[in-house]
N, C-alpha and C positions, 0 to 999 in steps of 0.2 A: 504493500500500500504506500510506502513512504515512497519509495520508489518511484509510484504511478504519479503522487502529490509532485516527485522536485519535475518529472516530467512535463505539467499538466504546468508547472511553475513557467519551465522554460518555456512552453510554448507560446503563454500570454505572454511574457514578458517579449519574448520576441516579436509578437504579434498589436504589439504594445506600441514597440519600436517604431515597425513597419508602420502603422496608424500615421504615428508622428512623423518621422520621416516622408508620407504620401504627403501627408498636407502640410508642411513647411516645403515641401517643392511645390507645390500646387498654388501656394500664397504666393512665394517666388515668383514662379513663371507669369501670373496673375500682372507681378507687378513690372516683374520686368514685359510684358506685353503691352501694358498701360504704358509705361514710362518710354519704350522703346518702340514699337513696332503698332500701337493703335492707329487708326487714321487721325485723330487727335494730337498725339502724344506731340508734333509742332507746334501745340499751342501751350503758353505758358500759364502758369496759373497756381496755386497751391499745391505744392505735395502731396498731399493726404485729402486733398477731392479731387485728385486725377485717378486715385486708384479706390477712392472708396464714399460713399453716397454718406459717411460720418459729418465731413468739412461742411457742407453746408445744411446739416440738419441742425448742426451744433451751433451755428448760425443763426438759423431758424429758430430754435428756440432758446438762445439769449438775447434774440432781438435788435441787432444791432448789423445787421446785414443790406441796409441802406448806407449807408456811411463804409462801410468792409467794402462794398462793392465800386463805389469813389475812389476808394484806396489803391485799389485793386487795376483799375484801368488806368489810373494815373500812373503805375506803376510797369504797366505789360502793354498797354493799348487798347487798340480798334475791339479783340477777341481775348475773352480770358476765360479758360479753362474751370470750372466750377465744380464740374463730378466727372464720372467715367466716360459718361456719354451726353453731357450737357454742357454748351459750352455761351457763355454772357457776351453780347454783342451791344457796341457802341456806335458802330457803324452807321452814320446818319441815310446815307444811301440803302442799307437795308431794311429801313422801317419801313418802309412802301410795300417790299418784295415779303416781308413777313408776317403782316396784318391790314396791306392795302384790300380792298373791294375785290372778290374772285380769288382771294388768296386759297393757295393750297395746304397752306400751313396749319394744320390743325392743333388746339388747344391738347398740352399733355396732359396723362396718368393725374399728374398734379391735382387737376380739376377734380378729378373723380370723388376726391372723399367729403369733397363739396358740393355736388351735386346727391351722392347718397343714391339711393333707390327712386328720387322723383324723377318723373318723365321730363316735366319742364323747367328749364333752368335758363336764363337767358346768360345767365353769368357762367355757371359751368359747364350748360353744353357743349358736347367739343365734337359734335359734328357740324360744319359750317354750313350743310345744305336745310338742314333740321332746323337750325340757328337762327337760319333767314328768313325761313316762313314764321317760327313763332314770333319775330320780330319784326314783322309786317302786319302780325294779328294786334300786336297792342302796339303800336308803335304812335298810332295817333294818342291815345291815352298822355302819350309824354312830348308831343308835341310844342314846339313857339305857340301856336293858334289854341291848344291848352290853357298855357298861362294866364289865358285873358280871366277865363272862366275861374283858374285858382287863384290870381292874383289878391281877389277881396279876402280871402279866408288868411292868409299869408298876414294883410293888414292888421285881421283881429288878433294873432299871434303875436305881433308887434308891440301891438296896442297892451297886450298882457306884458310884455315882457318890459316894456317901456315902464308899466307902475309897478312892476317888481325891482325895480332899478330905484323909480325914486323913493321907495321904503328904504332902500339900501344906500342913500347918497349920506356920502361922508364916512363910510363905512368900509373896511378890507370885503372885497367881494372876490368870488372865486370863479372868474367871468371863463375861465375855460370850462367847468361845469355849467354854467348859465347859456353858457349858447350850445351845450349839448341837449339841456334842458328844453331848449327853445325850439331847436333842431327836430326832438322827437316830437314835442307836442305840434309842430307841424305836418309830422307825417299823419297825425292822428287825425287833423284836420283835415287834408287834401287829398287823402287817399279814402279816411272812414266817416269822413262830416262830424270831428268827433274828436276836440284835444283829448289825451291822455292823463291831461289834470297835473303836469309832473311841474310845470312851473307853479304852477295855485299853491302847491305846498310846497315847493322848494328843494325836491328830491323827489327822485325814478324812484321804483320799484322791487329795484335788481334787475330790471333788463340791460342795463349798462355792463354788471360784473358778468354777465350770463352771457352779450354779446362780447365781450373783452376777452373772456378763458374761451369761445368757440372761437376766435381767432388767433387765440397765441396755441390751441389745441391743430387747427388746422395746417396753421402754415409748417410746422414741423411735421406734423405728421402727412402733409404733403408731398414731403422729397419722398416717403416709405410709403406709399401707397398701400401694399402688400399686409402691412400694419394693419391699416384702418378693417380691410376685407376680410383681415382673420380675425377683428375684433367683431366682427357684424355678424361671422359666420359662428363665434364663439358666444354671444351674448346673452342667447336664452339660457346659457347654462353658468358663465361667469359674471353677468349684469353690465351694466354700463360705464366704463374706464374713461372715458374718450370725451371732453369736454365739448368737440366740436357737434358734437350729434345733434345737441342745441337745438342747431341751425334746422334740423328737420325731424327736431323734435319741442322739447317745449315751446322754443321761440314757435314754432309755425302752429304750434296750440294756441300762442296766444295771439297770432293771426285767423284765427280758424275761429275764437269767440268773436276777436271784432268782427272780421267776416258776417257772421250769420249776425251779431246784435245788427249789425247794419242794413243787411238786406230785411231784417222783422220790423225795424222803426222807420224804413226811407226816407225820403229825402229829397227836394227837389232842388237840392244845389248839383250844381254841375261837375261834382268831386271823379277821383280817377275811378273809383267804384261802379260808379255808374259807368263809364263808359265800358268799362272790364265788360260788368253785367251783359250792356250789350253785345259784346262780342259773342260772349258765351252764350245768348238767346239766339245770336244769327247764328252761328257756327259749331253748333253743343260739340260735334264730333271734332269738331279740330282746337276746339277750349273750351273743356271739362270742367267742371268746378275746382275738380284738384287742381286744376291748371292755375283759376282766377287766383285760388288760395296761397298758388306758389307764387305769383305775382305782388298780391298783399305781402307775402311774410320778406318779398326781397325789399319792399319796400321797407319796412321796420328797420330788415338788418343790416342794410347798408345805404339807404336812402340818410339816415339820421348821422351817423359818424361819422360819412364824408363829406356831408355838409358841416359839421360840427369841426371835424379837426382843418379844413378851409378857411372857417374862421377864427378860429383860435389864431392860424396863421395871420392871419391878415392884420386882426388888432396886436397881436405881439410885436411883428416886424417893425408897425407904426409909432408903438409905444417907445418900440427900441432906440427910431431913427426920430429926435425931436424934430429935425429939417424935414422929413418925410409928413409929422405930423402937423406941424405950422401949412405948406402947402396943403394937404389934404381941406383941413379946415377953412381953409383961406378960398378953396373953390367950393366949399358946400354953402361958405357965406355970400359968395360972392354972386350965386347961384340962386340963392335963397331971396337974395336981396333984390335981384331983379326979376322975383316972380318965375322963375325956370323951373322952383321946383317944392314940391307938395311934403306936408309932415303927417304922415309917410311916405317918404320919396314913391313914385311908380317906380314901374321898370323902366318905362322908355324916359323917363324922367333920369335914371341913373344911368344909364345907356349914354344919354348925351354928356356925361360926362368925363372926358380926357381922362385927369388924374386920378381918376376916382377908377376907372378900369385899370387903368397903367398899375396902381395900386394892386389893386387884385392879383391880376395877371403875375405881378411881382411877387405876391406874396407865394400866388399855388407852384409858382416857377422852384422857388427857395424851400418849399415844404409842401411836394405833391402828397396825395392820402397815400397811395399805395407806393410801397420802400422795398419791395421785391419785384426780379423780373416776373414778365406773362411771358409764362413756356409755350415754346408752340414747339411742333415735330415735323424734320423737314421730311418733304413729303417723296415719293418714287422720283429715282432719278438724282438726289443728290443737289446741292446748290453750291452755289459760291459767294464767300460772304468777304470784305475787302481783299479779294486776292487768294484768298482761301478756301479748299476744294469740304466742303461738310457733307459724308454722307447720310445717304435716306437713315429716317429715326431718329437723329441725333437729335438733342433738345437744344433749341436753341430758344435767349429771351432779352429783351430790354427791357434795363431799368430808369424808370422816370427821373429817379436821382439823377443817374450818370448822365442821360441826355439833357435833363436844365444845368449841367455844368460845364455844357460843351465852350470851351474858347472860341473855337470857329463862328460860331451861331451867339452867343450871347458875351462872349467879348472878354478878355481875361477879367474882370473886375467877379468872375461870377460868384463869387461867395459874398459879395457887396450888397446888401438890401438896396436896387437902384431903380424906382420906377421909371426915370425917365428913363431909362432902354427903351421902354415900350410908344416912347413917344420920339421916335429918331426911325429915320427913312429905312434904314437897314431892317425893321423890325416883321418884313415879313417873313423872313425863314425862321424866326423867334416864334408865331404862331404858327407857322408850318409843322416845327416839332414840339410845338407844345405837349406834353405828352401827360399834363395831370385827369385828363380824364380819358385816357388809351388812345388810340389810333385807330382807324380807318373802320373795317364792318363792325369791330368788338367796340366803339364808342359808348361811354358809359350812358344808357337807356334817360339816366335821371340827369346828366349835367344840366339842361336847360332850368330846370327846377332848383337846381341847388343855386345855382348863379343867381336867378329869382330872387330866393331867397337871401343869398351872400349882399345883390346890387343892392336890398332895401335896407336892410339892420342895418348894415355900418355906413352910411353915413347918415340914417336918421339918431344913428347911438351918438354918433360924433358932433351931430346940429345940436341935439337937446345937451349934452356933458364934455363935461373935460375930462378926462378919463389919463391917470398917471396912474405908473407899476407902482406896489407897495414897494418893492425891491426891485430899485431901475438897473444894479449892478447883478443881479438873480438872473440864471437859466434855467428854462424850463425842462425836464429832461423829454426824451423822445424815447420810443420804445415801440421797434418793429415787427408788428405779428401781421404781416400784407399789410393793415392800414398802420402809418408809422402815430402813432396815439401819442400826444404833448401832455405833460401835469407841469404845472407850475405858470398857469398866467392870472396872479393878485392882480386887483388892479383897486384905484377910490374911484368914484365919481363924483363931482361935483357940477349939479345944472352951469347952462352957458343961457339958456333961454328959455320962456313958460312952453311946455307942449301942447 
């Protein structure tokens, strides 16, 4: 027996060996193939995400992969290597060829754990022929010719937000929660005929923390898709791990009560619901209820944050650059003064205003929402991307960061908060690649609306107060889960004029 035992010893041990041995060559060859012999491997980039999907998950979730990815092509160029088979593109000439109109380039894996098991998705469908008819089904919903009809609802939000301000003058206000506040109870209203109630008392619900962990849940657990599908296939038996589920769970519950409260009490305002409604009465078969419903819930979950961190933008930059804010103020006066413009500014009232876009445009340039690339896959046949041969699969994406820090296009000053850029000749290839709300067929559904909204608040918050940082020498931090989310913008008010 002892005998049979050292035998039975040796042969694990050797079999041990061999184990080890298999797969420290197998890791090896792995990397020497990445490093050497991939179709990639000419592109420079990180170490340790050329050969393993780790570098940029680990990214993904400490959040700080807007800023890494600046780094990053300041350092390598036009193409920088990010994962095995996904490579970040800076290339101004490629934004056309990668998300122009007929593009072949479909949305990656990425999407999938965003999209979840619903049919409709306008944000993470990653077929682009699927893409274009549901985005032709609502697409008037979000329409210029829209706005008219939601314009009045927008005012009353205003109007709320305006006398929660002057309860608060003379007081530290924490105006980066107040206009997320302001943000959501608008969608409440334009979308359900129906604020949320969240400014009336001064604090959400927890839909803010619930939307916050389903996207610092999603964007990492995006690079590992494989994750999410063994968690979905595992969950009647292990429960629910995965914060982003959220998204297509509670959150779209709580799109699914306003839904129905809305459709039992109606309504004869001209809200998005209703036109939803109608599509779904002309078209039941091509939009379903679950369809309308996934419509509503996109609007909650991302309709409010990127309007909200837009403005945060805008009034931080302002506050920062005294010269930025003196002008600013000095054409809402001036503007005001000669009858140009109403308290609450319109939109074509804020429209006509020069620095008061230049502004804007400046601010979303300096702090777009979204701080990760859009993957896309290149398609049959392979492309070429400056000079560079990428084949079919490979992931390829831009980042909005990197392209509002182009020198070519906005000029070296670009870390400079400087609206006049936007008001110098050269400034059309500026909104050419303007890129805070995507590029070409994937343009983000809601930007007309959020602008809407962004044109009216801040310069009627700026008519009616003075508005200085509690701490002018204070930074806000940023924190990138897809939407890059700012905490830290105090600020006082004190009246300029009666409202």
């Amino acid at each position: 027996m002892a005998l049979l035992y050292e035998l039975y010893c040796s042969v694990a041990n050797h079999t041990t060996v061999a184990l080890l041995v298999a797969t420290f060559a197998s890791l090896a060859a792995w990397v020497v193939y990445q490093r050497l012999f991939s179709p990639l491997a000419s592109i420079p980039g990180p170490f340790w995400a050329s050969i393993s999907r780790y570098w940029i998950t680990k990214h993904s979730w400490t959040g700080d992969l807007h800023r890494t990815m600046i780094a990053l092509h300041a350092k390598h160029g036009s193409l920088v290597r990010i994962g095995p088979n996904e490579v970040s593109v800076a290339d101004l000439n490629s934004i056309k060829k990668i998300y122009g109109a007929g593009t072949k380039f479909q949305k990656s894996d990425w999407y999938s754990v965003w999209q979840g098991r619903r049919k409709f998705d306008l944000f993470a469908g990653r077929d682009e022929g699927i893409h274009g008819q549901h985005r032709r089904l609502v697409a008037r919903a979000y329409s210029m010719e829209a706005l008219k009809d939601l314009e009045p609802y927008v005012n009353e939000s205003i109007g709320l937000f305006m006398r929660k301000m002057e309860e608060r003058q003379g007081r530290a206000v924490d105006m980066g929660n107040w206009v997320q506040l302001f943000a959501f109870d608008i969608i409440g209203e334009i979308t359900f005929s129906k604020a949320f109630g969240f400014m009336e008392v001064g604090a959400d619900d927890g839909s803010f923390q619930a939307i916050e962990n389903a996207l610092q849940s999603a964007s990492w657990v995006g690079q590992v898709p494989w994750l999410f599908w063994l968690h979905d296939y595992l969950q009647p038996v292990i429960g629910n791990h995965l914060a982003l589920t959220a998204r297509n769970g509670s959150l779209r519950q709580f799109a699914l009560r306003e839904t129905e409260g809305r459709k039992d009490r109606g309504t004869d305002r001209k809200d998005i619901l209703s036109k939803l409604f109608t599509v779904h009465k002309e078209k039941p078969l091509q939009f379903d209820y679950n369809d309308l419903v996934s419509m509503a819930s996109s609007n909650i979950f991302a309709g409010s944050d990127t309007t909200a961190i837009s403005t945060r933008a805008i009034i931080y930059y302002v506050l920062k650059n005294p010269q930025v804010k003196r002008k600013l103020v000095a054409e809402i006066d001036d503007f005001y003064s000669q009858g140009k413009i109403s308290d609450p500014l319109t939109l074509a009232e804020a429209d006509s205003m020069p620095y008061l876009q230049a502004v804007m445009y400046e601010a979303l340039r300096m702090h777009p929402a979204v701080g990760m690339s859009l993957p896309r896959v290149v398609p049959p046949g392979g492309t070429e991307i400056d000079g560079t041969y990428i084949p079919v699969g490979t992931i390829v994406g831009v980042n909005p960061w990197v392209v509002h820090r182009n020198e070519q296009v906005y000029g070296q000053d670009v870390e400079a908060f400087r609206p006049e850029r936007w008001l110098e000749k050269k400034s059309d290839d500026m909104h050419r690649f303007f890129f805070a709300f995507g590029s070409g067929a994937r343009t983000c559904i809601g930007r007309n609306i959020s602008w809407m909204e962004m044109s009216k608040l801040v310069p009627t918050l700026f008519m009616r107060y003075d508005l200085q940082l509690v701490d002018p020498e204070a930074e806000w931090t940023e924190d990138c889960r897809w939407f890059v989310i700012q905490k830290g913008v105090h600020t006082v008010l004190r009246p300029r004029k009666s409202g």
